[in-house]
N, C-alpha and C positions, 0 to 999 in steps of 0.2 A: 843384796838380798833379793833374788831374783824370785820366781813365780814356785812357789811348792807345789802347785796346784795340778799341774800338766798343760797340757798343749790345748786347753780351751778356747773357746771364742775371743775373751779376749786376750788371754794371751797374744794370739796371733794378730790380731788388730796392734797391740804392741811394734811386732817383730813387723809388720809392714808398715805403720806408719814411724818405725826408728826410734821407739822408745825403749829404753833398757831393761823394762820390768814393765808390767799388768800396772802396779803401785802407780803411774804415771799419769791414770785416769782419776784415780782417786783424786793427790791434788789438785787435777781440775777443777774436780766436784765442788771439794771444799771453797776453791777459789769463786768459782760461782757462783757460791752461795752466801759465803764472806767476805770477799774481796778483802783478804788478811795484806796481800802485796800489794801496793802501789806503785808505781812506774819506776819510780825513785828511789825505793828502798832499798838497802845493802840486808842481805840474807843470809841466813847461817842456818846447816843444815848438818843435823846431829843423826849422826848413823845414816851416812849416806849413799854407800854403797849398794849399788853397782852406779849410782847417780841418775835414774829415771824424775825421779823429785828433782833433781839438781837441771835438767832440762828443760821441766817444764818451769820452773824461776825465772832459766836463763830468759825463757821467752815474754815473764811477764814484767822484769824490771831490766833498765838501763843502770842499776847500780850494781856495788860488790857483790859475791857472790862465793860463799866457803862450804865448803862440805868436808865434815870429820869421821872417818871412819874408823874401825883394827885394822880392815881390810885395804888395800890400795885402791883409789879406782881409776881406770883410767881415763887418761885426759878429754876434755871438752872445752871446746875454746869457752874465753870467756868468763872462765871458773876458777879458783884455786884450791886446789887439795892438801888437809892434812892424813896423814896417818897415825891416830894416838886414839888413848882411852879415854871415856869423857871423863873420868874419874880423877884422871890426871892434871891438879890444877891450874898447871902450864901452861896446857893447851888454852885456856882463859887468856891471861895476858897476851898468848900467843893471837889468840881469834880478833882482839881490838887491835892490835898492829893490824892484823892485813884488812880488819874492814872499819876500824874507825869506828863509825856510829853505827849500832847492831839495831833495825828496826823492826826483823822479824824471825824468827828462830821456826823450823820447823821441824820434825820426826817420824820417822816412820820407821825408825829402830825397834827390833824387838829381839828377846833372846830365846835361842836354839832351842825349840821346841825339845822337851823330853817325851810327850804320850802324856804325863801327869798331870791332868787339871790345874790342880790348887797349886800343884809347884811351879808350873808356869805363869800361873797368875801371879803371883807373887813375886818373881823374879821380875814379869813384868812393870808391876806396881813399883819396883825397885830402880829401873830402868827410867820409869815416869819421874822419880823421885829427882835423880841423877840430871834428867836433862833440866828440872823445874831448879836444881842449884846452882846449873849452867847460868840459868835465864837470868838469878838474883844476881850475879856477877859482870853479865854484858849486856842485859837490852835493855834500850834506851827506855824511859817512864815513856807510857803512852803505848807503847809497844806492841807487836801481838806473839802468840806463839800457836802451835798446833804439833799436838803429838798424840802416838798410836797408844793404845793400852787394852785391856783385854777387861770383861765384865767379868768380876766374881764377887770375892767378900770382900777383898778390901779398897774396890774401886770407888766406893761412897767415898772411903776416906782421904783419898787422893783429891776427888773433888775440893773438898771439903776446908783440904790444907791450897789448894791451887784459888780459892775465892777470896786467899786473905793477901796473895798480891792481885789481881786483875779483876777489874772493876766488873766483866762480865766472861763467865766460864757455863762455854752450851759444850753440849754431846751432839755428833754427828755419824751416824752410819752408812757407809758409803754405799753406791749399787755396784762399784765394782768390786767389794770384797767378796771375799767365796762364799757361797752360798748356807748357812747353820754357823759360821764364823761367830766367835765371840767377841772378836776385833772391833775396838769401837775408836775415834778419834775425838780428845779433845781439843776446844776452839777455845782459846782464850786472850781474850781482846783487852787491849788499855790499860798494860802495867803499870802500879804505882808503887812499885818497890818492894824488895822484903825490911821488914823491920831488923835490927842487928840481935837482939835479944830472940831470933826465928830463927836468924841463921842459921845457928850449929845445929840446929832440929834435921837440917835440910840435908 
């Protein structure tokens, strides 16, 4: 998911300091300012292609490290790649084989822009959905996650549905997203599960 944006400032701050995407600063920010990874934790990274997120993980933990994309990405020591749809329940069972205890999930997935407002949002909100059934499936209680999603009408209710597993759910707007962006990231800290009766909601 590389830069739509063009050949901006930082774009090219990317492309010289060997980041794969702009996106690369972003989780900094986040990291910054939440310290969602810990040195130790094993990460799982949903929509992760072209792997600029998947780099800067690599740097901030000594544990496992997955990233799921459609797209292939290519190799980065240090990391394992799947290729499949998060939708695909597979890839779940598949995720805990290669990293055992999942202690922090993050996203910056989002779907191929149409022009449409409302219908991007939406797909987006759908997307959000998707990776928050991932999270009820592999991360461990306590857990964190962060994922991209877009402001419109139904991102109250994303909230809304995301504070009934994790003890604390903020918004954060990054400085490196594009400028009038409606891109906003949710920060969601210390899973305590989904209830089974919420499940099939998800």
């Amino acid at each position: 998911m590389g830069s739509q944006w063009g050949k901006d400032r930082t774009y090219l701050r990317a492309v010289r300091e060997g980041y794969r995407s702009r996106a690369a600063y972003k989780l900094q920010e986040i990291q910054e300012r939440y310290h969602l990874i810990r040195e130790r934790d094993n990460v799982l990274d949903l929509g992760a292609s072209p792997g600029s997120w998947l780099q800067v993980a690599r740097g901030l933990t000594g544990g496992r490290i997955l990233g799921i994309d459609l797209s292939p990405i290519a190799p980065l020591e240090g990391v394992t790649t799947l290729v499949g749809d998060l939708t695909d329940r597979s890839l779940r069972d598949e995720a805990g084989k290669i990293l055992g205890t999942v202690n922090v999930i993050i996203s910056d997935a989002a779907p191929k822009l149409s022009g449409h407002r409302s219908y991007d949002q939406a797909r987006a909100i759908g997307l959000g959905q998707e990776v928050l059934s991932f999270a009820c499936d592999v991360l461990k209680p306590g857990g964190n996650l962060v994922l991209k999603s877009f402001q419109g009408e139904d991102f109250q209710a994303l909230l809304k549905e995301m504070r009934q597993y994790f003890l604390s759910v903020k918004t954060f707007k990054c400085r490196a997203s594009r400028r009038g962006s409606s891109e906003i990231y949710i920060i969601a800290r210390n899973f305590v599960g989904c209830r089974s009766e919420t499940e099939g909601s998800l």
